[in-house]
VMD Tcl script that builds the backbone (N, CA, C; Angstrom):
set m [mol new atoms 273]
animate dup $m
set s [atomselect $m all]
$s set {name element resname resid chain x y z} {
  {N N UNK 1 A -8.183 -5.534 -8.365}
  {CA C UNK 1 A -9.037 -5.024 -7.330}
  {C C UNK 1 A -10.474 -5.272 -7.765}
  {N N UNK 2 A -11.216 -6.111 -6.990}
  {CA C UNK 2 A -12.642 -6.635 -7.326}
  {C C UNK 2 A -13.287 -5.238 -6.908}
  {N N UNK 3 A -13.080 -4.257 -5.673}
  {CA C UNK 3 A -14.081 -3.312 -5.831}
  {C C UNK 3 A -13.222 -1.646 -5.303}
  {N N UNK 4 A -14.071 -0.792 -5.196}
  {CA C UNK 4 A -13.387 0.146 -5.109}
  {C C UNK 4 A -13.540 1.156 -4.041}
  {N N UNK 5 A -14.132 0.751 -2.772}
  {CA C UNK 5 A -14.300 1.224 -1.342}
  {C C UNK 5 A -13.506 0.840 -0.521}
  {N N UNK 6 A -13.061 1.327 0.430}
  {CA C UNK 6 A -12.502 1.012 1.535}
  {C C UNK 6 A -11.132 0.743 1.483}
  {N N UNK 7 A -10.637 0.324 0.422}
  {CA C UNK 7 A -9.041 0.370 -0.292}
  {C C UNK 7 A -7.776 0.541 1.025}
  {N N UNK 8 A -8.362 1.428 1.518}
  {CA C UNK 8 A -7.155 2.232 2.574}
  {C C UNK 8 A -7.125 1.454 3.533}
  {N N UNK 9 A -8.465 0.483 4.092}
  {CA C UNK 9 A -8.810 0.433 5.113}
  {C C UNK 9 A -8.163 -1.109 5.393}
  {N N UNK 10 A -9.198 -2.155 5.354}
  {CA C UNK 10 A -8.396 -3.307 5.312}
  {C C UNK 10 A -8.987 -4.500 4.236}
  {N N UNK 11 A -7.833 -5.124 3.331}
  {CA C UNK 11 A -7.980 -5.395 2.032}
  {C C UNK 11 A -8.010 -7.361 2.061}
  {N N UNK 12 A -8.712 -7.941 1.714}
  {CA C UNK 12 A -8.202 -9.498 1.296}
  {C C UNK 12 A -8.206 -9.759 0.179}
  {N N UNK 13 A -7.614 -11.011 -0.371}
  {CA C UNK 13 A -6.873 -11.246 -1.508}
  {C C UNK 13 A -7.193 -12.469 -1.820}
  {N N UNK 14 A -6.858 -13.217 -2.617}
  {CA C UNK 14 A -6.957 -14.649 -3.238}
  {C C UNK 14 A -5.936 -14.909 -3.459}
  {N N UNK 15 A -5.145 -16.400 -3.353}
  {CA C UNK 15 A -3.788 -16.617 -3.754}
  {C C UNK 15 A -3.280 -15.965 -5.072}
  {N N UNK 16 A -4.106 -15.650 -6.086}
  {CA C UNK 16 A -3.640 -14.890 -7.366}
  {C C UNK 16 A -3.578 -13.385 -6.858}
  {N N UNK 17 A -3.911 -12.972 -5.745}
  {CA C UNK 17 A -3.371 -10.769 -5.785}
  {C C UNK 17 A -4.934 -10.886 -5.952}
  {N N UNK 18 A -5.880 -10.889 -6.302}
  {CA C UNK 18 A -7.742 -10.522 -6.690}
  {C C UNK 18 A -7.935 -10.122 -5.370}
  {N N UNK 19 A -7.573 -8.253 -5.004}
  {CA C UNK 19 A -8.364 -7.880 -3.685}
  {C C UNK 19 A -9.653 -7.282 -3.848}
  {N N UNK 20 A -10.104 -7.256 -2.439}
  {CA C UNK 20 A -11.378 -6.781 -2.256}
  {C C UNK 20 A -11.500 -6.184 -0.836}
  {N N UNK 21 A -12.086 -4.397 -0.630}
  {CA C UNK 21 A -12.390 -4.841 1.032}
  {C C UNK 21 A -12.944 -5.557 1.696}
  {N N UNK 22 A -12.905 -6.110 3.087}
  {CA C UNK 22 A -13.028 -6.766 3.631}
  {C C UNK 22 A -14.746 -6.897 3.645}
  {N N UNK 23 A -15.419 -5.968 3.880}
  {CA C UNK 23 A -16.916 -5.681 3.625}
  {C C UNK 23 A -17.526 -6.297 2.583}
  {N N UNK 24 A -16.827 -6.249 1.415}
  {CA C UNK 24 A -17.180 -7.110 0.217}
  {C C UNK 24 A -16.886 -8.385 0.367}
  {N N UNK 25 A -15.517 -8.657 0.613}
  {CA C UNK 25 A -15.810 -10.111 0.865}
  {C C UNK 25 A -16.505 -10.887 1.861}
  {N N UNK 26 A -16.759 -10.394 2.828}
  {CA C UNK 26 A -17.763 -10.825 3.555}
  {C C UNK 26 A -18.874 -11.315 3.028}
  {N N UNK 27 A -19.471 -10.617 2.105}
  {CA C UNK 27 A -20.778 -10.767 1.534}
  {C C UNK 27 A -20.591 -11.502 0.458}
  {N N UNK 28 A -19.327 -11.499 -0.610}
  {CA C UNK 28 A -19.430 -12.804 -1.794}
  {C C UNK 28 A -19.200 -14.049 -0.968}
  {N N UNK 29 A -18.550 -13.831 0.300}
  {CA C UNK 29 A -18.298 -15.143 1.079}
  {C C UNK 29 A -19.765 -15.978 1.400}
  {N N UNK 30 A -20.174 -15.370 1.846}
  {CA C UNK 30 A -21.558 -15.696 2.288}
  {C C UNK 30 A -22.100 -16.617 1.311}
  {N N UNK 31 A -22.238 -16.025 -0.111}
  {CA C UNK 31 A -22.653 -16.350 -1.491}
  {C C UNK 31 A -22.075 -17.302 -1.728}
  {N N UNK 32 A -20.598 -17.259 -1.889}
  {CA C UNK 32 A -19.657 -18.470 -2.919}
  {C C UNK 32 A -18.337 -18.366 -1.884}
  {N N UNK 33 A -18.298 -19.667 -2.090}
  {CA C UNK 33 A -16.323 -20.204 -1.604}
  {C C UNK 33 A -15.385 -19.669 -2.683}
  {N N UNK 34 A -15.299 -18.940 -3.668}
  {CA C UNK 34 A -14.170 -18.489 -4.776}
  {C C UNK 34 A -14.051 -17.223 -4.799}
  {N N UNK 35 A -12.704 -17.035 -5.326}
  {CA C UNK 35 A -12.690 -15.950 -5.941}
  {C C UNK 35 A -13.454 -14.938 -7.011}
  {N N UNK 36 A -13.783 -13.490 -6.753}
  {CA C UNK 36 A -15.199 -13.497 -7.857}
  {C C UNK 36 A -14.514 -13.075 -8.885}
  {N N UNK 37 A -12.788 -12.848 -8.598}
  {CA C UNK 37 A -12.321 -12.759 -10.516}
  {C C UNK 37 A -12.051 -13.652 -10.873}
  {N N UNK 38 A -11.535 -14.453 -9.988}
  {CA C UNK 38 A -10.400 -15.939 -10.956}
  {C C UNK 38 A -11.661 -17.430 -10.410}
  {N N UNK 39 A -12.081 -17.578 -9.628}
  {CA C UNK 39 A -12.924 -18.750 -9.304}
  {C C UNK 39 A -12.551 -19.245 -8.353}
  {N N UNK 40 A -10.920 -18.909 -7.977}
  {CA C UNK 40 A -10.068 -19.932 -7.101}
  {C C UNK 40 A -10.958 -19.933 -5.956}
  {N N UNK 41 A -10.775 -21.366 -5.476}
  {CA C UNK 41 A -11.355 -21.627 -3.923}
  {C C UNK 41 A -10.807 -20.598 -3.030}
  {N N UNK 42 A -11.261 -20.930 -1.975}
  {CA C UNK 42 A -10.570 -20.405 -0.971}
  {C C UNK 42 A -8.842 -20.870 -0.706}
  {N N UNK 43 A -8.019 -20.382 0.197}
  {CA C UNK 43 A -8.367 -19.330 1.053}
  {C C UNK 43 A -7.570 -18.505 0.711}
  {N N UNK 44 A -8.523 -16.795 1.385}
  {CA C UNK 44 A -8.330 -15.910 1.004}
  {C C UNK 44 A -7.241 -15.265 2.185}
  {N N UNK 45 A -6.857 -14.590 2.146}
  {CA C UNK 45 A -6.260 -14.132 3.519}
  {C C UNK 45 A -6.084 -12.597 3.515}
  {N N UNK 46 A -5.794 -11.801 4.717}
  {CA C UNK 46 A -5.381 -10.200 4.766}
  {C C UNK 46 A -4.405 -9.651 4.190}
  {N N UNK 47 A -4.663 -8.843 3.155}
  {CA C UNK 47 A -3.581 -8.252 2.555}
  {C C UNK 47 A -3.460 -6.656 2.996}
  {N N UNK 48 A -1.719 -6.107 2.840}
  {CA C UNK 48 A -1.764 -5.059 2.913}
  {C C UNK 48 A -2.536 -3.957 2.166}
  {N N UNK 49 A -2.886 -2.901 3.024}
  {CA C UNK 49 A -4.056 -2.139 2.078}
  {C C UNK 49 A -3.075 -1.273 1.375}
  {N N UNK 50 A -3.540 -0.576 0.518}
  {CA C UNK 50 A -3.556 0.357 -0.798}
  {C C UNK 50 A -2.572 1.392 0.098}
  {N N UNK 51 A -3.136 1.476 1.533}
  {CA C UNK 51 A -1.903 2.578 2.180}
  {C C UNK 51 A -0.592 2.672 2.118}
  {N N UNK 52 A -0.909 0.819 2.889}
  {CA C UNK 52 A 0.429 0.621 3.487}
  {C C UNK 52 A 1.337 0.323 2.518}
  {N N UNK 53 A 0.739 -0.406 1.429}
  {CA C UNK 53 A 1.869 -0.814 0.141}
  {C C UNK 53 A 2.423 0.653 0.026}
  {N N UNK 54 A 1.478 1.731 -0.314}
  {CA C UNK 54 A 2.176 2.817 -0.708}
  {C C UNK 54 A 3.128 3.722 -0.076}
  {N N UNK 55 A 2.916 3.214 1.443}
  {CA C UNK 55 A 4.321 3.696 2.575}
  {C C UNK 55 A 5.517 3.152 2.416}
  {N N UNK 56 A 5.399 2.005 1.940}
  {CA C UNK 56 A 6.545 1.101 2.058}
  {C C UNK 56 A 6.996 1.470 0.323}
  {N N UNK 57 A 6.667 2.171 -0.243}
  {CA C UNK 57 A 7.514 2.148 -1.720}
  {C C UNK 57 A 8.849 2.706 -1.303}
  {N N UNK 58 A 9.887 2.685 -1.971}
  {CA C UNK 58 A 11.147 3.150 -2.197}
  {C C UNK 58 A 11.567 4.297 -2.453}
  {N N UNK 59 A 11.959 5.580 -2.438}
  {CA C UNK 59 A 11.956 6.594 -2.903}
  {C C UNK 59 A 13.359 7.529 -2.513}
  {N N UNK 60 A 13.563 8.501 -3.175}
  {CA C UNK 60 A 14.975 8.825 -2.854}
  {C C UNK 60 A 14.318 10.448 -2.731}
  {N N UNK 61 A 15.235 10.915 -1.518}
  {CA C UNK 61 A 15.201 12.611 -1.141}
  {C C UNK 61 A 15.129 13.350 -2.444}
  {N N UNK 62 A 14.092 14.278 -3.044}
  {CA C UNK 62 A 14.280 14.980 -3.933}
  {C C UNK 62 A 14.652 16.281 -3.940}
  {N N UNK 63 A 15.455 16.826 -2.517}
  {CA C UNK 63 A 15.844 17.920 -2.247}
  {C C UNK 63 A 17.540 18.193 -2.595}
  {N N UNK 64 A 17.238 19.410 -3.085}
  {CA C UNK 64 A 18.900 19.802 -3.382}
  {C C UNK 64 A 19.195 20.651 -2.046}
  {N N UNK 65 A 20.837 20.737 -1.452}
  {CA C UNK 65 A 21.005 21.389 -0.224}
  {C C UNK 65 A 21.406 22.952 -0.773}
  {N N UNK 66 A 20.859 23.604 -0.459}
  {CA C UNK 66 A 20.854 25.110 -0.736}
  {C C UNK 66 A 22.351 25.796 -0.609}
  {N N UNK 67 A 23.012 24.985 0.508}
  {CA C UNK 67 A 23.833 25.685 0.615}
  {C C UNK 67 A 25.592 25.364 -0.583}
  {N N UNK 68 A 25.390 24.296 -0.469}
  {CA C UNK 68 A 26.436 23.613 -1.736}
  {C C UNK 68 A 25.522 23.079 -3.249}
  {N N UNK 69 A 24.273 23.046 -3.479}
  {CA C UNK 69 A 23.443 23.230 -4.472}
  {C C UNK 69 A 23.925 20.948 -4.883}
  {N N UNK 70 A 24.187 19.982 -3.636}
  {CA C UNK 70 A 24.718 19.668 -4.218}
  {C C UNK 70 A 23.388 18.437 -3.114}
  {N N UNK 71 A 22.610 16.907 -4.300}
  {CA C UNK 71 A 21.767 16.327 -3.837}
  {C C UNK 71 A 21.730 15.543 -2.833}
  {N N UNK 72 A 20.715 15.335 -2.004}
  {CA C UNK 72 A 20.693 14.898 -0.721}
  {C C UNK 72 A 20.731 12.669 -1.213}
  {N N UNK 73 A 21.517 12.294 -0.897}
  {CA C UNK 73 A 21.675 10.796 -1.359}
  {C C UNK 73 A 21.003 9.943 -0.549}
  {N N UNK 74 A 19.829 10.256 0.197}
  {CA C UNK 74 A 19.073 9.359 1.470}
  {C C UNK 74 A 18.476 8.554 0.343}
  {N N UNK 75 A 18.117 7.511 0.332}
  {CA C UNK 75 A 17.080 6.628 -0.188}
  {C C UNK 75 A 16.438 5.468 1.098}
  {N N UNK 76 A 14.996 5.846 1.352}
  {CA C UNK 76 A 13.917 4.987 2.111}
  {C C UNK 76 A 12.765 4.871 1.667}
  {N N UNK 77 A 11.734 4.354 2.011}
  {CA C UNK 77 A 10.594 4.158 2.542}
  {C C UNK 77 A 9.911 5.845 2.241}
  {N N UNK 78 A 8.815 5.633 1.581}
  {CA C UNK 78 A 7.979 7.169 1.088}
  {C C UNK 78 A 7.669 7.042 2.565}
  {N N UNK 79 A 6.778 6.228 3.598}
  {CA C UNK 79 A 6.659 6.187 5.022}
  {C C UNK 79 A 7.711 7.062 5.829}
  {N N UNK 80 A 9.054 6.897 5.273}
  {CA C UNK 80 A 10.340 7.514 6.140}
  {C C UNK 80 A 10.142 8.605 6.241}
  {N N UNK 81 A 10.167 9.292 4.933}
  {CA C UNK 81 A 10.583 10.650 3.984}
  {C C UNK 81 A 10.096 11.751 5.199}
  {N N UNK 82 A 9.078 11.632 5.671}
  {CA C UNK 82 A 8.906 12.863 6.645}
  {C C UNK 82 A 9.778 13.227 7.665}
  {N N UNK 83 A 10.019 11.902 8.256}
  {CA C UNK 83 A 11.063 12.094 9.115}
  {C C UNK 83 A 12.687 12.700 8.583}
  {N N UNK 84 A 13.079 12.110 7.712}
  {CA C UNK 84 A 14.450 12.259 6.753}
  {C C UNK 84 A 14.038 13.854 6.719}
  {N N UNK 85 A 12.975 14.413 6.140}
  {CA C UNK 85 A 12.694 15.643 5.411}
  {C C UNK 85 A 12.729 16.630 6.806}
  {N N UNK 86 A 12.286 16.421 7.547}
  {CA C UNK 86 A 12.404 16.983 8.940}
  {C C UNK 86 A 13.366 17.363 9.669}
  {N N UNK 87 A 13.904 16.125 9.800}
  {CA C UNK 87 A 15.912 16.052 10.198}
  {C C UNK 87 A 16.237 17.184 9.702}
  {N N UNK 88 A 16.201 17.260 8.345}
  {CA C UNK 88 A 16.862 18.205 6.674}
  {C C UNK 88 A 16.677 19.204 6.980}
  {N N UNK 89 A 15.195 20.136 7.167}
  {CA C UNK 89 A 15.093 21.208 7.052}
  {C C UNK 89 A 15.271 21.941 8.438}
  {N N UNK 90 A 16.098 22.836 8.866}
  {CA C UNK 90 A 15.733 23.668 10.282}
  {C C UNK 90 A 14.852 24.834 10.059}
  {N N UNK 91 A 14.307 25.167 11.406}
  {CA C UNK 91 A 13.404 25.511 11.983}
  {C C UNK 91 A 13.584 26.784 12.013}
}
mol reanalyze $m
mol bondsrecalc $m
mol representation Tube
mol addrep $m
């Protein structure tokens, strides 16, 4: 990660992973055709931000069911989990 604003928001990259927000690269663009960690030329393209990678991780229900004390076996998307967790608990 070349800088450390906007992360969430929307991210570009260099064929090596070297992101930056979009705001920043705008402005080394202006300056230079490369990458400002690795040198590589262009092109850079839109990468998922810092959010979305982190919605899409993998994760398994960490709830035990109260009533048989016995673990919930869902595995999705940390993105899912609210919904899964919702289903789970009544109201």
């Amino acid at each position: 990660m070349t800088c450390s604003h906007q992360v969430l928001v929307k991210t570009m990259a260099c064929v090596n992973g070297h992101r930056c927000c979009e705001t920043c690269y705008r402005q080394w663009e202006a300056r230079c055709p490369t990458c400002p960690m690795c040198r590589i030329q262009r092109p850079f393209h839109e990468a998922p931000s810092v959010d979305d990678e982190i919605l899409l991780q993998p994760v398994r229900c960490p709830f035990v069911r109260q009533s048989s004390g016995a673990r919930c076996h869902w595995v999705g998307s940390y993105g899912d989990m609210a919904g899964h967790v919702h289903r789970m608990v009544p109201y």
